[in-house]
C-alpha positions in Angstrom: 90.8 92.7 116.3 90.8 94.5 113.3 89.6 97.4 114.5 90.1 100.8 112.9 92.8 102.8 115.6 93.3 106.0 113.8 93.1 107.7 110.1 95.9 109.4 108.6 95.2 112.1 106.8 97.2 114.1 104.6 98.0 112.3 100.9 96.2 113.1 98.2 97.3 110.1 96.2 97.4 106.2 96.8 99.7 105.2 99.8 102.3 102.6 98.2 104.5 101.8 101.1 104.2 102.5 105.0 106.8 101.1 108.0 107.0 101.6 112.0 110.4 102.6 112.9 112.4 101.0 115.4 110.5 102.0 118.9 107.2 101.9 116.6 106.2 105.5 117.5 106.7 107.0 114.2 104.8 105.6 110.9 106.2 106.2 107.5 104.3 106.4 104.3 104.9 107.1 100.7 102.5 108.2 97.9 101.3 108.4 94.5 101.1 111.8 95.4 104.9 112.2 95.7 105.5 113.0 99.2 106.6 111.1 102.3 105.8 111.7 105.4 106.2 111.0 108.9 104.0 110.7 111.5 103.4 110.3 115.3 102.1 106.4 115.7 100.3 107.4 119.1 98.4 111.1 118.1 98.4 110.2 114.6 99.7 113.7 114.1 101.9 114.4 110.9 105.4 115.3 111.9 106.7 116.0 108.4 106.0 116.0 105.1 108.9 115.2 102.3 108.1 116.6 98.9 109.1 115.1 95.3 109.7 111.8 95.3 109.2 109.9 92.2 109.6 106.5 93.4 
C-alpha cells in the first residue's frame, strides 16, 4: 500500500544498503555514517550497532 510501517532511527548519515535476513525479523542497514546496524523488523528496535566501516 505504500504505507509508512515504522522509522528507523539511529544513522546520522545516508543509508546506502539495507536487507531482511532469512526469517525477515531482523533489518540490516549501512551508512555514510560508517556504522551498521541491526535491527528488530517487528519493534523496529536497534539490536546493534557496528562501528567503522568504510564501505
Amino acid at each position: 500500500t505504500g504505507e509508512e510501517l515504522k522509522v528507523l532511527e539511529g544513522h546520522s548519515n545516508y543509508v546506502t544498503s539495507v536487507a531482511f535476513s532469512s526469517d525477515s525479523k531482523q533489518i540490516v542497514s549501512g551508512s555514510n555514517d560508517q556504522t551498521v546496524r541491526v535491527w528488530d523488523a517487528s519493534m523496529g528496535k536497534e539490536l546493534k550497532e557496528l562501528e567503522g566501516h568504510e564501505n
